[in-house]
C-alpha angles and dihedrals in degrees: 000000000000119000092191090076096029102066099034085057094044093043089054089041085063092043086047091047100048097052090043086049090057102042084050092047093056089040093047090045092051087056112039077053088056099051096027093230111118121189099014143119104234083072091066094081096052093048082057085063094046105091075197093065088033096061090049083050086056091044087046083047089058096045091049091050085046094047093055091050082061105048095043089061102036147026124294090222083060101030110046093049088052082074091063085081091064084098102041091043085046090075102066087044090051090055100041080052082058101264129137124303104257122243143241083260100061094044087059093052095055097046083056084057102046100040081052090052095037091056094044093058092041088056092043104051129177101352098199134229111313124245121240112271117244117240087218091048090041093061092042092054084045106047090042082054099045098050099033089052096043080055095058093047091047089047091054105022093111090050121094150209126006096000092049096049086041089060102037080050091056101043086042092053096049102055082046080062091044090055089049084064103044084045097060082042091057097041092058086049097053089049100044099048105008122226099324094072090072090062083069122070088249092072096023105052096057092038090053087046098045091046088052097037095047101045088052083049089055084044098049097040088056090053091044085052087061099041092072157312116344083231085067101039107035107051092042083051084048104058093027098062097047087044097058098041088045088055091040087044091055094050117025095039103027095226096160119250120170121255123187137114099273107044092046091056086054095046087062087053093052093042089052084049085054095044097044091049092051094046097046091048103043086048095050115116082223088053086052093051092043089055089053095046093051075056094057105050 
C-alpha cells in the first residue's frame, strides 16, 4: 500500500470525473430537449452519436484508469470518498476553460465539503492492508445491489423531474460504490497471483460482476443526467457512492474503520456536511452557467 501514489491518483480520478459529469449532463439534457423524453433509457443511442457526450465518456475513461491506479495502492475507505471532490474541484476547471469567476457561495460550499471529508479522514485513520474478498460474499453484494437497486427504479420510474434524477443519482452512485469495491478486489488479485487468477472463479467472478455492474452504473447515471437538474443527480450520485464502498469496505475487506458510537455519530456529521456542500453547490446559478462553460470549451 502506498499512499503516495494512492491520493495524488484519486485525487486526479475526482478532478477527471467532475469535468466529464458536466460535459454528460448538457449532452443528456440536449438530447432528452430534442426527443422530449426525459429520464429514460431510449435516449442512450442517440448520446453514442453526440462527440459532446464522447468526449465526457474519454474523460470518465481517465478517471477510471486513474481510479484503479488508487485503489490498487491504497485502501477503498480512503480512496473511493476522495472522489467526492470531482464537483467542488470542477469550479476552478470550469474558470481557467473561460467560465464565470466563482462566488463567495461556492467557496463556502466546498469548504463544507472539504472540512466533511477532512474530518472523516482525520476519525478513520490509517485503514490497513485489505483481505482478500470472498467470491461467495462477492455474488451475494452483487446480486442485494442489483435487485435492490432494479426495486427502487421500478418504484420511481413514472415519476419525474428532481426526485427521479435524485433517485437514479443515488442507485447509480451506489453500485458505483459496489464496483469500487469489486475493483480493489481485482487489482490484489491481479498482484498476488497475476492474470491467470482471473481464469478461477476467485478473480473471475469479481472482474465479470464489476464490468456488469459498472456499465449499468455509466447507463443509469446518464439517464439520471436527463431526468432532472445535476443538483439533484449528482450529489445524490456523490454520497451515495463513498458511503456504500466505505460500508462494503468495512465488511466485506476488513480494512479497519472505527465504529463506535461516537465516531459514527461523527461520521454522519461529516457525511450532512458533504451532502449540504454538494447540494448547495450543484444547485448554485454560477455552478449552471460553469457546466456550460466546461461545454463550451
Amino acid at each position: 500500500m502506498s499512499l503516495l501514489i494512492a491520493v495524488p491518483c484519486g485525487v486526479a480520478s475526482a478532478i477527471a470525473y467532475g469535468v466529464s459529469t458536466a460535459v454528460e449532463h448538457s449532452a443528456a439534457h440536449e438530447s432528452a430537449d430534442e426527443t422530449g423524453n426525459q429520464g429514460s433509457g431510449g435516449g442512450l443511442l442517440r448520446l453514442v452519436r453526440n462527440p459532446r457526450w464522447l468526449m465526457g465518456m474519454g474523460g470518465d475513461t481517465l478517471g477510471l484508469v486513474l481510479q484503479v491506479i488508487a485503489l490498487s495502492t491504497g485502501p477503498v475507505v480512503l480512496i473511493q470518498p476522495l472522489l467526492v471532490l470531482a464537483l467542488p474541484i470542477s469550479l476552478p476547471v470550469a474558470r481557467w476553460l473561460g467560465g464565470p469567476r466563482p462566488g463567495r457561495a461556492q467557496f463556502l460550499s466546498c469548504l463544507w465539503i472539504i472540512l466533511g471529508l477532512g474530518a472523516f479522514f482525520a476519525i478513520v485513520g490509517n485503514p490497513g492492508d485489505a483481505d482478500p474478498l470472498d467470491t461467495r460474499g462477492a455474488v451475494i453484494c452483487v446480486l442485494i445491489a442489483a435487485v435492490a437497486g432494479v426495486a427502487t427504479i421500478g418504484v420511481f420510474r413514472k415519476r419525474t423531474g428532481a426526485v427521479k434524477a435524485a433517485v437514479y443519482g443515488t442507485v447509480s452512485g451506489a453500485w458505483f460504490g459496489v464496483v469500487a469495491v469489486l475493483m480493489d478486489a481485482a487489482a490484489a488479485t491481479w498482484q498476488a497471483h497475476g492474470i491467470a487468477a482471473f481464469g478461477r472463479g476467485e478473480g473471475l467472478v469479481p472482474l465479470v460482476s464489476l464490468v456488469v455492474l459498472g456499465a449499468a452504473s455509466i447507463a443509469l447515471s446518464q439517464v439520471a443526467f436527463a431526468a432532472g437538474a445535476l443538483g439533484a443527480s449528482f450529489p445524490a450520485n456523490l454520497t451515495a457512492d463513498p458511503v456504500v464502498a466505505v460500508l462494503l469496505g468495512a465488511i466485506l475487506l476488513n480494512e479497519r474503520v472505527p465504529a463506535s458510537v461516537l465516531p459514527v455519530l461523527a461520521y454522519v456529521v461529516c457525511l450532512a456536511a458533504i451532502l449540504y456542500g454538494a447540494v448547495r453547490l450543484a444547485a448554485e446559478p454560477a455552478t449552471d452557467r460553469a457546466t456550460r462553460a466546461v461545454v463550451a470549451a
